[in-house]
C-alpha positions in Angstrom: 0.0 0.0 0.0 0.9 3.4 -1.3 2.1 5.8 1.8 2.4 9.4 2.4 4.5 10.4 5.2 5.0 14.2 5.9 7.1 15.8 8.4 8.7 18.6 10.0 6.1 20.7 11.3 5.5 23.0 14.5 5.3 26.1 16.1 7.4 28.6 14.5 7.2 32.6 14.9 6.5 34.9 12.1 9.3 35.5 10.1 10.8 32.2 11.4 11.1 29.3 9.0 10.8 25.3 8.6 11.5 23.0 6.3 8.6 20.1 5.9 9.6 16.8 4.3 7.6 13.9 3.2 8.6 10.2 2.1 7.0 8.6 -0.4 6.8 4.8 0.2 5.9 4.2 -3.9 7.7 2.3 -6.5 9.4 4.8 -9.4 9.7 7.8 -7.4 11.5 9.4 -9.8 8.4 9.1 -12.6 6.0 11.1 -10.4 5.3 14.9 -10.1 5.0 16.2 -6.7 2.9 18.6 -4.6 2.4 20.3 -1.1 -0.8 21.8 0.0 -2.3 22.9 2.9 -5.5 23.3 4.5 -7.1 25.1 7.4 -10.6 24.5 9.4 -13.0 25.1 7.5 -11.6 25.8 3.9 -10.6 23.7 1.3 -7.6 21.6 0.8 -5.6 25.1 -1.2 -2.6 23.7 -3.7 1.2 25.0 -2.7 3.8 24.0 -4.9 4.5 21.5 -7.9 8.0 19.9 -8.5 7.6 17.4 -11.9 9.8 14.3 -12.8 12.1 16.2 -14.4 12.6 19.2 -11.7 10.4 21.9 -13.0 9.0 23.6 -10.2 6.1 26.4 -9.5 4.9 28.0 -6.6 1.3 29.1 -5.5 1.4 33.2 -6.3 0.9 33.4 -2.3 4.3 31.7 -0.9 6.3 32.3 -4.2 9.5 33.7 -3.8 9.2 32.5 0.3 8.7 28.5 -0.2 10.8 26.0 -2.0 9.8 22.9 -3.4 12.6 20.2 -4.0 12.9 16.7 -4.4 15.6 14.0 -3.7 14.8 10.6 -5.4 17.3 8.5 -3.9 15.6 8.9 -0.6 11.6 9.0 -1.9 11.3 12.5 -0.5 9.9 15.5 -1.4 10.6 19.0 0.5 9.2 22.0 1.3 11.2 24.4 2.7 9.3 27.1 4.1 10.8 31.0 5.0 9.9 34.5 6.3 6.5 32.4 7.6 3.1 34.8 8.1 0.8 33.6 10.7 -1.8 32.8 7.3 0.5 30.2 6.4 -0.6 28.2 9.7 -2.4 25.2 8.3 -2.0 21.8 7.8 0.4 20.5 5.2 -0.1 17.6 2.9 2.3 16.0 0.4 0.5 14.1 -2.7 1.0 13.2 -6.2 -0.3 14.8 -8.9 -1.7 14.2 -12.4 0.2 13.5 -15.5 -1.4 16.4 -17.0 -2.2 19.2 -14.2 0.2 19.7 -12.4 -1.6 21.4 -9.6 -4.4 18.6 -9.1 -3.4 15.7 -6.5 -4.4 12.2 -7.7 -3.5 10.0 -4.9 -4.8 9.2 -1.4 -3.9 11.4 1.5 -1.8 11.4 4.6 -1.8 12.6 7.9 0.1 15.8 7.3 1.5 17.9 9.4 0.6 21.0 11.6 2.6 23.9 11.0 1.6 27.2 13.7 3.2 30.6 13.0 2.7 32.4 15.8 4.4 34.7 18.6 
């Protein structure tokens, strides 16, 4: 079975930063595209960033140029590593897969995540 393990999260204070990872336990790692999102009570699950097979990467308009999606395929990971934080970026963060041919639409089943707090 297919599992989604993400970690790293916490309380951090605005302007603070974290970096989130999440293994992958899924045959041919290195064939997937990749994707954080995050969600908070109430709202729906919002998309974050994209990282394809081949390294490409883009970033949701609100965290570009502050998050930074990466991958490392010998260790099934993808990364998120997450500066200057705002207290809107409190939520919690998934890792996922995503389709072939949207890069920004998640296709697989979801994790746990993980909580990430900024506040002082």
């Amino acid at each position: 079975q297919v599992q989604l393990v993400e970690s790293g999260g916490g309380l951090v204070q605005p302007g603070g930063s974290l970096k989130l990872s999440c293994v992958v336990s899924r045959r041919a790692f290195s064939t997937y595209n990749l994707g954080w999102f995050r969600q908070t009570p109430g709202k729906q699950r919002e998309w974050v960033a994209s990282i394809s097979d081949y390294g490409y990467t883009i970033h949701a308009d609100s965290v570009k140029g502050r998050f930074t999606i990466s991958r490392d395929n010998a260790k099934n990971t993808v990364y998120l590593q997450m500066n200057s934080l705002k207290p809107e970026d409190t939520a919690v963060y998934y890792c996922n897969w995503l389709s072939s041919s949207n890069l920004r639409v998640a296709v697989g089943d979801w994790g746990q995540g993980t909580q990430v707090t900024v506040s002082s």
